[in-house]
C-alpha positions as a Markdown table, in Angstrom:
| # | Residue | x | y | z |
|---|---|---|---|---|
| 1 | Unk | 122.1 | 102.9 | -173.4 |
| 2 | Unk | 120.9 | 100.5 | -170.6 |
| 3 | Unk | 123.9 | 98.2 | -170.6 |
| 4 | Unk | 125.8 | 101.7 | -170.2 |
| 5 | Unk | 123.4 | 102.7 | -167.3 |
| 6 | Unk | 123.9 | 99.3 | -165.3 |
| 7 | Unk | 127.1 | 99.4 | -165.8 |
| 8 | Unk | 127.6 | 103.3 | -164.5 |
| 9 | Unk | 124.9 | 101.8 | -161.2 |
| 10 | Unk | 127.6 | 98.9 | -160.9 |
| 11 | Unk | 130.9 | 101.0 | -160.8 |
| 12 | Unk | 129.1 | 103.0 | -158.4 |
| 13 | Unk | 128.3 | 100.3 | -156.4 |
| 14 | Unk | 131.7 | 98.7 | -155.8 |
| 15 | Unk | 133.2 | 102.1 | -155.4 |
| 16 | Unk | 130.5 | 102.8 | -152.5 |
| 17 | Unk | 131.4 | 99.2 | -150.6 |
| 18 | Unk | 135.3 | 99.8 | -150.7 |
| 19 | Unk | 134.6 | 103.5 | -149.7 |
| 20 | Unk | 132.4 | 102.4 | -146.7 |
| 21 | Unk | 131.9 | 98.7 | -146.8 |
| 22 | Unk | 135.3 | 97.3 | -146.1 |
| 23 | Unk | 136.0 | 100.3 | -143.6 |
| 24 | Unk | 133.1 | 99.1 | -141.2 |
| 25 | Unk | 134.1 | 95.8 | -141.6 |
| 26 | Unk | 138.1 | 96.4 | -140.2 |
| 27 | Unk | 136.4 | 98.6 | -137.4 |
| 28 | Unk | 134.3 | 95.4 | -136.5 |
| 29 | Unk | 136.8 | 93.5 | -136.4 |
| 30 | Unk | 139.5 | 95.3 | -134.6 |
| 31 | Unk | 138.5 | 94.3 | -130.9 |
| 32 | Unk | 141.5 | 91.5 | -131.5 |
| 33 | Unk | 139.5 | 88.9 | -133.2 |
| 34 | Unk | 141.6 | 86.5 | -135.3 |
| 35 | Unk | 144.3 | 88.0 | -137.6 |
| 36 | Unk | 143.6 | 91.8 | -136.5 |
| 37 | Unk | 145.9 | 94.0 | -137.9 |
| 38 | Unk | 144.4 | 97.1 | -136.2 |
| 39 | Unk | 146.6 | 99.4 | -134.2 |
| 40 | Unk | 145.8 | 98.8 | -130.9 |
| 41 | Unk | 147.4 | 100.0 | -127.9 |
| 42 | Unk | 149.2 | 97.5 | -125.8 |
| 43 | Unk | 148.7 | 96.9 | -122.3 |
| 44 | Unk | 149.3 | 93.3 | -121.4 |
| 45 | Unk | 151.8 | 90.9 | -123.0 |
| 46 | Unk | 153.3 | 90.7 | -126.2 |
| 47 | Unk | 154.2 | 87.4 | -127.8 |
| 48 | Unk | 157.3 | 87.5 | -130.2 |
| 49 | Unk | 160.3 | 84.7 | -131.6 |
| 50 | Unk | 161.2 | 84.0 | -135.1 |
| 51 | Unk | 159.1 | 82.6 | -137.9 |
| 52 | Unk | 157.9 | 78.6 | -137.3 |
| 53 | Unk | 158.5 | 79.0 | -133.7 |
| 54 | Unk | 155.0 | 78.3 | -132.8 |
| 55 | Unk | 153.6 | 81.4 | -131.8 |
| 56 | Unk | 150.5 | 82.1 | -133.3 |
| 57 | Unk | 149.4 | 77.9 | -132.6 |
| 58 | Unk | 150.1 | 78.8 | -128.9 |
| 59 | Unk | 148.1 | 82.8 | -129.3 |
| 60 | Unk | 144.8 | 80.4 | -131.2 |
| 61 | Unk | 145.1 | 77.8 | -128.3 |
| 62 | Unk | 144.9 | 80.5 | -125.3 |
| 63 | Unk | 142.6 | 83.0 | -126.8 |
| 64 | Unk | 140.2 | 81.1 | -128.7 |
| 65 | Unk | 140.9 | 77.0 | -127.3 |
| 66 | Unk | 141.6 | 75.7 | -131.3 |
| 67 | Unk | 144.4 | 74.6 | -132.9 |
| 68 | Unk | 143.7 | 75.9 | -136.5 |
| 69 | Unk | 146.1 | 75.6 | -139.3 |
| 70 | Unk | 148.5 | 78.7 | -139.3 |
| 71 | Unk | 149.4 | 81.6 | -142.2 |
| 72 | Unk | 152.4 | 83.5 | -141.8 |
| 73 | Unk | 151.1 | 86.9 | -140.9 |
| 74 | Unk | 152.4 | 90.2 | -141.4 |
| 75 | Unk | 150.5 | 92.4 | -138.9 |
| 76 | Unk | 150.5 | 91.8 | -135.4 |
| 77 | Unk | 147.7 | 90.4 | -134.2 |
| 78 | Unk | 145.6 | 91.5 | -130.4 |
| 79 | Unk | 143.4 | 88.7 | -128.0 |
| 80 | Unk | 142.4 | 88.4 | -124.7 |
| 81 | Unk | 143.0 | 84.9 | -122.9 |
| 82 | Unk | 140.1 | 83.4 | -122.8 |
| 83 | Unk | 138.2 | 82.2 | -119.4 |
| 84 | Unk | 140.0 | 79.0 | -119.1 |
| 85 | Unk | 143.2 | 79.9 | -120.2 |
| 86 | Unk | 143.3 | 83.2 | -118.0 |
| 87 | Unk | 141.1 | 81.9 | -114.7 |
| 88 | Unk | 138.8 | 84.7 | -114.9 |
| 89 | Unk | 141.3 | 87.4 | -115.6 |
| 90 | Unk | 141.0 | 88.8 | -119.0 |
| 91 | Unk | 144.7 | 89.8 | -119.8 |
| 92 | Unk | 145.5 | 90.9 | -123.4 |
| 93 | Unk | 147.7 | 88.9 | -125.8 |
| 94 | Unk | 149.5 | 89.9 | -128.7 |
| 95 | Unk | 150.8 | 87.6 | -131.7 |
| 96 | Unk | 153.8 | 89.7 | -132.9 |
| 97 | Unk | 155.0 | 88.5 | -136.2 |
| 98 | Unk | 158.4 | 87.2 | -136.4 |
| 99 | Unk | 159.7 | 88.6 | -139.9 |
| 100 | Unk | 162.7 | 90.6 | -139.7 |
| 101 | Unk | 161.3 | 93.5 | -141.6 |
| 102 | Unk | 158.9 | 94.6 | -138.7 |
| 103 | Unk | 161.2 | 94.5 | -135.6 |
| 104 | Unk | 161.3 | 98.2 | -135.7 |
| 105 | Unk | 157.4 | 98.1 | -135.1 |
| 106 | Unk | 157.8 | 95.1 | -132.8 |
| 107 | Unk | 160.3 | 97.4 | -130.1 |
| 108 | Unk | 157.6 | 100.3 | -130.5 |
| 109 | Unk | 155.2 | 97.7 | -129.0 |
| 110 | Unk | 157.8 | 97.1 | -125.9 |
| 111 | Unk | 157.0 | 100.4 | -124.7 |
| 112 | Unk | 153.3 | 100.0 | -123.0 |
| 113 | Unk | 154.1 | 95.9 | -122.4 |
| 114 | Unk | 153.7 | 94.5 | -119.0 |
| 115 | Unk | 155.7 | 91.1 | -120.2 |
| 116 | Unk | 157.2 | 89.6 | -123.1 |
| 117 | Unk | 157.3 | 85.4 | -124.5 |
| 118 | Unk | 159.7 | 85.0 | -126.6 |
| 119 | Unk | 158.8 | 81.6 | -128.4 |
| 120 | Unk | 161.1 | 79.2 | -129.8 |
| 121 | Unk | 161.1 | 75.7 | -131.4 |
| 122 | Unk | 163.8 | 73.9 | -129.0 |
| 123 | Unk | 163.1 | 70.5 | -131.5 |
| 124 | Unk | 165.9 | 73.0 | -134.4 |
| 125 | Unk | 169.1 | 74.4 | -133.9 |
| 126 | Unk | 168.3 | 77.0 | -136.3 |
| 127 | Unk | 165.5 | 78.5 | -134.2 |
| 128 | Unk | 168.7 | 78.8 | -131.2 |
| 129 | Unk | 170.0 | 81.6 | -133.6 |
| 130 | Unk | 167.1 | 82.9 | -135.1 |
| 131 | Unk | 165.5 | 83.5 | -131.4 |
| 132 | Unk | 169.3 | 85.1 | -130.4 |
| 133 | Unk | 168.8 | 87.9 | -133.0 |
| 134 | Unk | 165.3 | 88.9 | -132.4 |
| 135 | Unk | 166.2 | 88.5 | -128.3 |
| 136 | Unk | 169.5 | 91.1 | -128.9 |
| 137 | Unk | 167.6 | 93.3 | -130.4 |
| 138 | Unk | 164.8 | 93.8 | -127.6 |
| 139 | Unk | 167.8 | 93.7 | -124.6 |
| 140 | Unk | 169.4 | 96.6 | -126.0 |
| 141 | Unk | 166.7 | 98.7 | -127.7 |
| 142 | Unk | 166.3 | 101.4 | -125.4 |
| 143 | Unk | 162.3 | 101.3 | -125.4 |
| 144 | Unk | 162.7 | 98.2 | -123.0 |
| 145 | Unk | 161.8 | 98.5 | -119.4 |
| 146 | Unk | 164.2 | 97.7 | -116.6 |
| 147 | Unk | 160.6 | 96.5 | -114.8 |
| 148 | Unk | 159.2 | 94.4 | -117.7 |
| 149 | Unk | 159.5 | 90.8 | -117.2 |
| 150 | Unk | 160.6 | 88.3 | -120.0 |
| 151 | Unk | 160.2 | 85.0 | -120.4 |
| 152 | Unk | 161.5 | 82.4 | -123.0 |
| 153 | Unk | 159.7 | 80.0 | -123.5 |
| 154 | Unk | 160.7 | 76.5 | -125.2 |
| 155 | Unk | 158.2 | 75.4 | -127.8 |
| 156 | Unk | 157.9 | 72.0 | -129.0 |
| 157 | Unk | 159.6 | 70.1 | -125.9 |
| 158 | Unk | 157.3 | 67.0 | -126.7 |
| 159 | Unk | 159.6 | 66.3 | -129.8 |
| 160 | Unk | 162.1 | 63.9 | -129.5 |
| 161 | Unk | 165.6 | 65.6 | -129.5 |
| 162 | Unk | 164.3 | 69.0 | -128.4 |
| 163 | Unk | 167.1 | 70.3 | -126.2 |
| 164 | Unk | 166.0 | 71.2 | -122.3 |
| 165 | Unk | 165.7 | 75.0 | -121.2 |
| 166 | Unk | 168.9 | 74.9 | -119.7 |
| 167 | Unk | 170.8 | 73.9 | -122.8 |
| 168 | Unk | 168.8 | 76.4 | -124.5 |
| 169 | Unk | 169.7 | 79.7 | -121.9 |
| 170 | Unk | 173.7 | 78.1 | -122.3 |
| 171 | Unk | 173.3 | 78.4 | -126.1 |
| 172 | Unk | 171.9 | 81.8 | -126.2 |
| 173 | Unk | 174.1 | 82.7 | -124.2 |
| 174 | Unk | 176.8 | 82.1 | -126.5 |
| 175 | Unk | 174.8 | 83.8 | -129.8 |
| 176 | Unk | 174.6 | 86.3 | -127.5 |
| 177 | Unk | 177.7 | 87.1 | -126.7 |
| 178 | Unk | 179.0 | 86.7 | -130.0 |
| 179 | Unk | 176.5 | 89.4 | -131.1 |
| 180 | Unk | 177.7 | 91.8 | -128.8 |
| 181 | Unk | 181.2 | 91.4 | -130.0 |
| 182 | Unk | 180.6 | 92.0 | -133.6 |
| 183 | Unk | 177.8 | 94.5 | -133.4 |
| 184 | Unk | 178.6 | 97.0 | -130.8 |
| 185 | Unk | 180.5 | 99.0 | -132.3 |
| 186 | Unk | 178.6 | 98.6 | -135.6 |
| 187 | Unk | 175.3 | 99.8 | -134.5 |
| 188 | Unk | 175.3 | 102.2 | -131.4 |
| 189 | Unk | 172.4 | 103.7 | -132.1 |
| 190 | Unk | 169.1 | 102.5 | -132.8 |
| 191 | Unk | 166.4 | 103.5 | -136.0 |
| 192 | Unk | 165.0 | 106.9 | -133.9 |
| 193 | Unk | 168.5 | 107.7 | -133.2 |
| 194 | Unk | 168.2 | 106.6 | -129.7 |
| 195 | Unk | 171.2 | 105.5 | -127.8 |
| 196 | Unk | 171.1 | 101.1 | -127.9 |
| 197 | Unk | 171.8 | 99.7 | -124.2 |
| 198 | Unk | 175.2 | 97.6 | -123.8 |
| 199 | Unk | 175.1 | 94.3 | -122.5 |
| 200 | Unk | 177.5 | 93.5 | -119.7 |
| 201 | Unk | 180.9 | 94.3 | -119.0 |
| 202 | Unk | 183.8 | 94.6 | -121.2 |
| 203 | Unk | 185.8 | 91.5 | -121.0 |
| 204 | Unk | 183.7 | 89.0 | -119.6 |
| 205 | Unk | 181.6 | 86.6 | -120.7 |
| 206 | Unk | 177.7 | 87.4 | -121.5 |
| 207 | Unk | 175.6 | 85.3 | -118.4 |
| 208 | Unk | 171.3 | 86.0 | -118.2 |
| 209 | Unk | 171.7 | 85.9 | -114.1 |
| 210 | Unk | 174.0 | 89.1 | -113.9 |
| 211 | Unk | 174.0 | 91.0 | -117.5 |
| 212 | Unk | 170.4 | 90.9 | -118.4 |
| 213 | Unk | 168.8 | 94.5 | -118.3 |
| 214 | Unk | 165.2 | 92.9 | -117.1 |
| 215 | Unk | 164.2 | 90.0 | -115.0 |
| 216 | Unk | 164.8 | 86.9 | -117.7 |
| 217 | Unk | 163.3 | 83.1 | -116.8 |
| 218 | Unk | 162.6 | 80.7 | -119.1 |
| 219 | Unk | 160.3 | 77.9 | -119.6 |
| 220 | Unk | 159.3 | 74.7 | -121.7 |
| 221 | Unk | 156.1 | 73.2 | -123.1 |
| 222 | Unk | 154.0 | 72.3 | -126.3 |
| 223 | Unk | 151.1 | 73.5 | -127.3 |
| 224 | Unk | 149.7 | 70.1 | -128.8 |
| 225 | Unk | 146.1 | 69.7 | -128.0 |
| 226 | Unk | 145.2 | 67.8 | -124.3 |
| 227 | Unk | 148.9 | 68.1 | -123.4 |
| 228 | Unk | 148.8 | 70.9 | -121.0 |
| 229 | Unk | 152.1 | 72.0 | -121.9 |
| 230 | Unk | 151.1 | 75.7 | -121.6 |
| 231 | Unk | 151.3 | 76.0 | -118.2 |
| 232 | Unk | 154.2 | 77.6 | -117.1 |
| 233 | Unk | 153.8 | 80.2 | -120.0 |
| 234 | Unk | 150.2 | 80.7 | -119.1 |
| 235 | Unk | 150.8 | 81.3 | -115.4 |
| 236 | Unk | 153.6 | 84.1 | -116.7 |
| 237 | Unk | 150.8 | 86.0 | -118.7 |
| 238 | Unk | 148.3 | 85.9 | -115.7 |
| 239 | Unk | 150.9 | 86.8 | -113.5 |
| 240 | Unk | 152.0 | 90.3 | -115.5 |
C-alpha cells in the first residue's frame, strides 16, 4: 500500500510540473534569450540564408558577444543587439532558420520587418544556389515590402578562395534568372493563394540594379572573433 501511495504522489507530481512547470519556464524565456522559439512579433530585422551559412554564429556574436558552438535549430529565434554591437540602440534581431520546410513561416515574418540579411558562406559554391532559392522566394512573395531594405551579406570572406560580393551579386544573378524561367509559370501563386510578384521583364536578362522589387546591397565579412568583420552588416541593422 505505501509503495502504491508514493507512487500515485509521484505521478502526480510530474503531471503538475509539465502542466505548470515547463509552461512558466517557456514564458520566462520568451523575451528572445538564446534558442527562443516563442512567437514573437517582429519589428526590426530578420536574419535568413540557407543551412551552414553562418547565421546563428553571427545572431550569438551581436546579441550576446560569444561565439558558442551552433545546433541546427528549427524555430526561429528573437534578440536585441546588444550595447556594443548596436551603439546604444536596442534594435531587435531574429535568427530565422534556414530549412526549406519553414519558408512559408519565414515570408509571414517579412510582413512587420524593417530589413532583411540574407547570409551566405561565399568560401562554397553550393551556398551560391542554396542562398538563390531562399532569396527567389522572398523577391516574389507578395508579403515583401517595396520599402523594406535587403542586404546580402557575404559570410566567411576571411577564407581563402571565398569569392568577392561582386562575383557573388553576378552569380545570383544568374540562379536567378534561371529560376524565373523555369518557375513562373509553374507556381503563380503562392501557399495563401496570393498572387507571387514577377521579376523583371520578359526577354531580358534578370540585373539587382533595375529588376529588384526592394532596395538590394550587399556586403562581406566574418564573424570570427577580434576580426571586426561585422561591420558593414551591423551598420545595416542599426540603420533599419
Amino acid at each position: 500500500p505505501l509503495a502504491m501511495i508514493l507512487a500515485v504522489v509521484l505521478a502526480s507530481a510530474i503531471a503538475l510540473y509539465f502542466m505548470f512547470g515547463r509552461r512558466e519556464a517557456s514564458a520566462f524565456s520568451g523575451g528572445g534569450s538564446i534558442g527562443s522559439s516563442v512567437k514573437t512579433k517582429v519589428e526590426g530585422v530578420v536574419m535568413c540564408g540557407p543551412c551552414g551559412s553562418g547565421k546563428t554564429v553571427i545572431f550569438q556574436r551581436l546579441c550576446h558577444g560569444a561565439q558558442p558552438t551552433t545546433v541546427t535549430s528549427m524555430a526561429p529565434t528573437y534578440g536585441k543587439l546588444s550595447e556594443e554591437s548596436g551603439g546604444g540602440r536596442s534594435t531587435q534581431l531574429v535568427d530565422f532558420p534556414g530549412h526549406e520546410r519553414l519558408r512559408h513561416s519565414l515570408l509571414e515574418h517579412l510582413k512587420g520587418a524593417r530589413g532583411l540579411v540574407l547570409v551566405l558562406d561565399a568560401s562554397t559554391s553550393k551556398q551560391i544556389k542554396d542562398a538563390s532559392d531562399v532569396l527567389f522566394a522572398i523577391l516574389t512573395a507578395p508579403q515583401l515590402s517595396s520599402s523594406t531594405p535587403l542586404l546580402i551579406f557575404c559570410n566567411k570572406s576571411d577564407v581563402d578562395g571565398a569569392k568577392n560580393q561582386d562575383r557573388v551579386k553576378v552569380l545570383l544573378q544568374k540562379e536567378i534568372e534561371t529560376m524565373r524561367k523555369t518557375r513562373g509559370s509553374v507556381a503563380a501563386v503562392g501557399e495563401d493563394g496570393e498572387e507571387l510578384r514577377e521579376l523583371g521583364e520578359e526577354g531580358k536578362p534578370f540585373k539587382f540594379d533595375e529588376d529588384a522589387p526592394c532596395p538590394i546591397s550587399f556586403g562581406a565579412g566574418t564573424a570570427v572573433k577580434d576580426m571586426g568583420g561585422l561591420a558593414e552588416l551591423t551598420g545595416f541593422v542599426t540603420g533599419c
